[in-house]
C-alpha positions, 0 to 999 in steps of 0.5 A: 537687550539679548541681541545687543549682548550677543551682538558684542559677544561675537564682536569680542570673540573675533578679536580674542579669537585670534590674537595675533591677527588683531595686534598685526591689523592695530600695529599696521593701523597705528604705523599708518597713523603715525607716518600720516601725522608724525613723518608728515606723509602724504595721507594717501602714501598712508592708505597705501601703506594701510590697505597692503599692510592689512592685506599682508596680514591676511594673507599671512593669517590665511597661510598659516591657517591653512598649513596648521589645518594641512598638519592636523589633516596629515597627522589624522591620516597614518600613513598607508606604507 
């Protein structure tokens, strides 16, 4: 049962890890569901729409680590002049 526990806990750590990467992945899921079953879009314009939507978010969610990590770095390191 410790294993399942463990399991579910890092689960649940992704998510509230960060935030804000987990409501872009759900807003872009439910804006996929909704074209597929309420515009009456094509499913597969609602794959497309669901793989660059997620895709945007991670690359987002990559930029905006790396320039957060890039400001702590600087910011460790006084300037020599």
């Amino acid at each position: 049962m410790t294993i399942l526990r463990d399991v579910f806990a890092e689960l649940f750590g992704m998510f509230v890890g960060d935030a804000r990467l987990s409501a872009a992945i759900l807003a872009v899921v439910a804006l996929a569901a909704l074209l597929i079953e309420v515009a009456q879009v094509d499913p597969l314009i609602g794959g497309g729409v669901l793989l660059l939507g997620c895709l945007a978010v991670v690359v987002e969610a990559v930029r905006r680590a790396s320039l957060r990590e890039a400001t702590r770095v600087s910011s460790s390191h006084p300037d020599s002049h």
